[in-house]
C-alpha positions in Angstrom: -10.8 -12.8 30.2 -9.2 -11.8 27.0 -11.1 -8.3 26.9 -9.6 -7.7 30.3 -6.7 -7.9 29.1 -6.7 -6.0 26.4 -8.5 -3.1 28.4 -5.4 -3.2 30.8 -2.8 -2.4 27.6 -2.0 -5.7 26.2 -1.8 -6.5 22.3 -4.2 -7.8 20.6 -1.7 -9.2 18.4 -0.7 -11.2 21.5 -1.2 -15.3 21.2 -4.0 -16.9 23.4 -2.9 -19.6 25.7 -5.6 -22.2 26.6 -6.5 -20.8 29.6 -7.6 -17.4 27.9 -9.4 -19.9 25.5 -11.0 -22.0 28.3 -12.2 -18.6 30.3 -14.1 -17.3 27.2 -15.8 -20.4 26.6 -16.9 -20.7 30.2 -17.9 -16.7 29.5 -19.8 -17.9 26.7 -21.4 -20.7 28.3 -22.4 -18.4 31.2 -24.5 -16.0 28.6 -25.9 -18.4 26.8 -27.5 -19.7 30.4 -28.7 -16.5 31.3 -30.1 -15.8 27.9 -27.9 -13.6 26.2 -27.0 -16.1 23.3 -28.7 -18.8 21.1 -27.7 -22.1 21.2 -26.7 -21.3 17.4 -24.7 -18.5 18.4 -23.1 -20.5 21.6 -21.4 -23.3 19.1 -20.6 -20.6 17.0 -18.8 -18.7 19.2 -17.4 -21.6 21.2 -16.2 -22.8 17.9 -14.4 -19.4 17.1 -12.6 -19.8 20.3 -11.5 -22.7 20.5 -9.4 -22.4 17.3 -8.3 -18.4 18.0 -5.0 -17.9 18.2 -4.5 -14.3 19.6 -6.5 -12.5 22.4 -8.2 -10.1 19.6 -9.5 -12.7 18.2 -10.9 -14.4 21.5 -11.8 -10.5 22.8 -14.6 -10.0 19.4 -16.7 -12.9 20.8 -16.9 -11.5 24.1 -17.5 -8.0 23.0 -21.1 -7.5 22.6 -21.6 -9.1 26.4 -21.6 -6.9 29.2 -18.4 -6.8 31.6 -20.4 -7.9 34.2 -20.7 -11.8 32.1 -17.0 -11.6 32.4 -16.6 -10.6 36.0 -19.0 -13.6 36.7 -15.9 -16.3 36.3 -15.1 -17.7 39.1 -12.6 -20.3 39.6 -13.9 -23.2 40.5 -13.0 -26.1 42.7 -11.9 -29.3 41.2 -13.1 -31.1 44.3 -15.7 -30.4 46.4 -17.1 -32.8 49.9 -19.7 -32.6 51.6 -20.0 -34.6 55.1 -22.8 -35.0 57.5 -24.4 -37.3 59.5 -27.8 -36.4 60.4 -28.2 -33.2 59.3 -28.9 -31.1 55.4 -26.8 -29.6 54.1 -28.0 -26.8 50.8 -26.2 -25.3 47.8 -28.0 -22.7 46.7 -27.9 -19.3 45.0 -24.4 -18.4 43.7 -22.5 -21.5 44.9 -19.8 -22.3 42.3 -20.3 -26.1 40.8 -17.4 -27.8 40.6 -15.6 -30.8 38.5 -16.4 -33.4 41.3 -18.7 -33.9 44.1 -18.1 -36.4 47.0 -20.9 -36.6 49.1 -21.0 -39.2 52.5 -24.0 -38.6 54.3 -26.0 -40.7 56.9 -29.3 -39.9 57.7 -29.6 -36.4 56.6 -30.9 -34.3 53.1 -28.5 -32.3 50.7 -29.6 -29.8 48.6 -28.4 -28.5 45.1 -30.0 -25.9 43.9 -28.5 -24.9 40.4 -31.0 -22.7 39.4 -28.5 -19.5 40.2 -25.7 -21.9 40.6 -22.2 -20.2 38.8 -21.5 -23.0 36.5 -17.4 -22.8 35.5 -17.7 -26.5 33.9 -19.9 -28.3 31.4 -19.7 -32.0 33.6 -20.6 -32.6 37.4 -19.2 -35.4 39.0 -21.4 -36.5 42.2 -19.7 -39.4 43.7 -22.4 -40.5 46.0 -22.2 -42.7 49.5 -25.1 -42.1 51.4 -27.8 -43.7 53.5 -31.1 -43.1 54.8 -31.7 -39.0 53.0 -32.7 -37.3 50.0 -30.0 -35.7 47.3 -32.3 -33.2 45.5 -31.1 -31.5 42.6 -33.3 -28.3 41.7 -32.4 -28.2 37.8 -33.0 -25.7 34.9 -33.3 -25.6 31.2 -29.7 -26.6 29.8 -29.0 -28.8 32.9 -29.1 -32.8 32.2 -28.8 -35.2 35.3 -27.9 -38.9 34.8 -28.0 -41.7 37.1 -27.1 -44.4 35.1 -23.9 -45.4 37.1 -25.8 -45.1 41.3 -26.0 -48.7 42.8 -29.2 -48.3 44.6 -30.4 -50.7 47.4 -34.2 -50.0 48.8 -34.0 -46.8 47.5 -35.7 -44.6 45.0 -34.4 -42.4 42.1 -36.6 -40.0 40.2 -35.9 -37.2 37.5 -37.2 -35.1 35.5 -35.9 -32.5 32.8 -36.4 -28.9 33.4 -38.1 -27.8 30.2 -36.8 -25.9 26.8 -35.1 -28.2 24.7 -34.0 -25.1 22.7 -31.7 -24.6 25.4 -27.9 -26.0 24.7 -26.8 -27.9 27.2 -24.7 -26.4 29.9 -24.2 -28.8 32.3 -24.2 -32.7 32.5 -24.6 -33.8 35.9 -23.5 -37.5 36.1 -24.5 -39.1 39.6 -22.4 -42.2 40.6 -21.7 -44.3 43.8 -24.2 -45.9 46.4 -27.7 -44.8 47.7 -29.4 -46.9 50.2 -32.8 -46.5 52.3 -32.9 -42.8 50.5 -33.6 -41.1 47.7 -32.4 -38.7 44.7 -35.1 -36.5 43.3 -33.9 -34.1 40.0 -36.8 -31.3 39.1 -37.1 -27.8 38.3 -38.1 -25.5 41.0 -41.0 -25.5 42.1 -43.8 -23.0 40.7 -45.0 -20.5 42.9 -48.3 -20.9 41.9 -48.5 -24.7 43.4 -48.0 -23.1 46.9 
């Protein structure tokens, strides 16, 4: 990040290359999940760096967010698979979302959880193949899933949003491929009152 590098001696004179731009924005995005910034102040900033040409520029919109935002950036995959045959398989807290998701599975669940998911990317590609189990996707405010483009055959597919639509939107998950004799189910968590 741009602040890091200014902390370790470099100018802030010196220009930003698009991947100093790219990390603030996914800083930015990462605060704005967790609360720090409104979705005003998230188009602002993202804005702001898109068009900043030198790392002072990019290191004011990061300022006011703690260095632990920043150390939160991981690098993540372009492609991810996931394989089984009659098993689950569960992404859950902290697991880095990637561009692309291939999942072939036969007889068995998979589990995304993205409620403490690190999200480095605003689109999830889920490229689907999978017979006879359930893809659930536990969602949050700021996460939109679409299904538009899964062939199903006797299968089911239900969503629903996860609540504040005063919450930008952080990540679009588009779900493509086949589903057959299974399901996909997109919620919120579940409350722990219902238990």
């Amino acid at each position: 990040m741009s602040a890091d590098l200014l902390r370790r001696g470099a100018s802030p004179d010196l220009r930003a290359s698009h991947a100093d731009r790219d990390r603030v924005v996914d800083v930015l995005r990462i605060a704005a999940g967790d609360g720090r910034l409104t979705a005003d102040e998230l188009d602002e900033r993202v804005e702001a760096a898109l068009s900043a040409r030198t790392l002072g520029e990019l290191a004011v919109l990061t300022a006011d967010l703690p260095t632990g935002v920043g150390a939160g950036v991981v690098e993540a995959k372009d492609v991810v698979r996931i394989q089984q045959e009659g098993g689950s398989a569960r992404r859950g807290d902290g697991w880095v979302v990637p561009r692309r998701l291939e999942i072939d599975s036969s007889w068995g669940d998979v589990t995304l959880d993205f409620t403490q998911a690190v999200i480095a990317h605003d689109t999830l590609h889920i490229e689907l193949d999978m017979r006879g189990g359930t893809l659930r996707l536990v969602t949050r405010p700021g996460i939109v899933v679409d299904t538009d483009s899964l062939v199903i055959s006797y299968a089911k597919v239900r969503t629903r949003a996860a609540g504040d639509p005063e919450v930008p939107v952080l990540l679009r998950v588009g779900i493509g491929g086949h589903l057959s004799y299974g399901r996909v189910v997109a919620r919120p968590p579940r409350s722990a009152f219902r238990r």
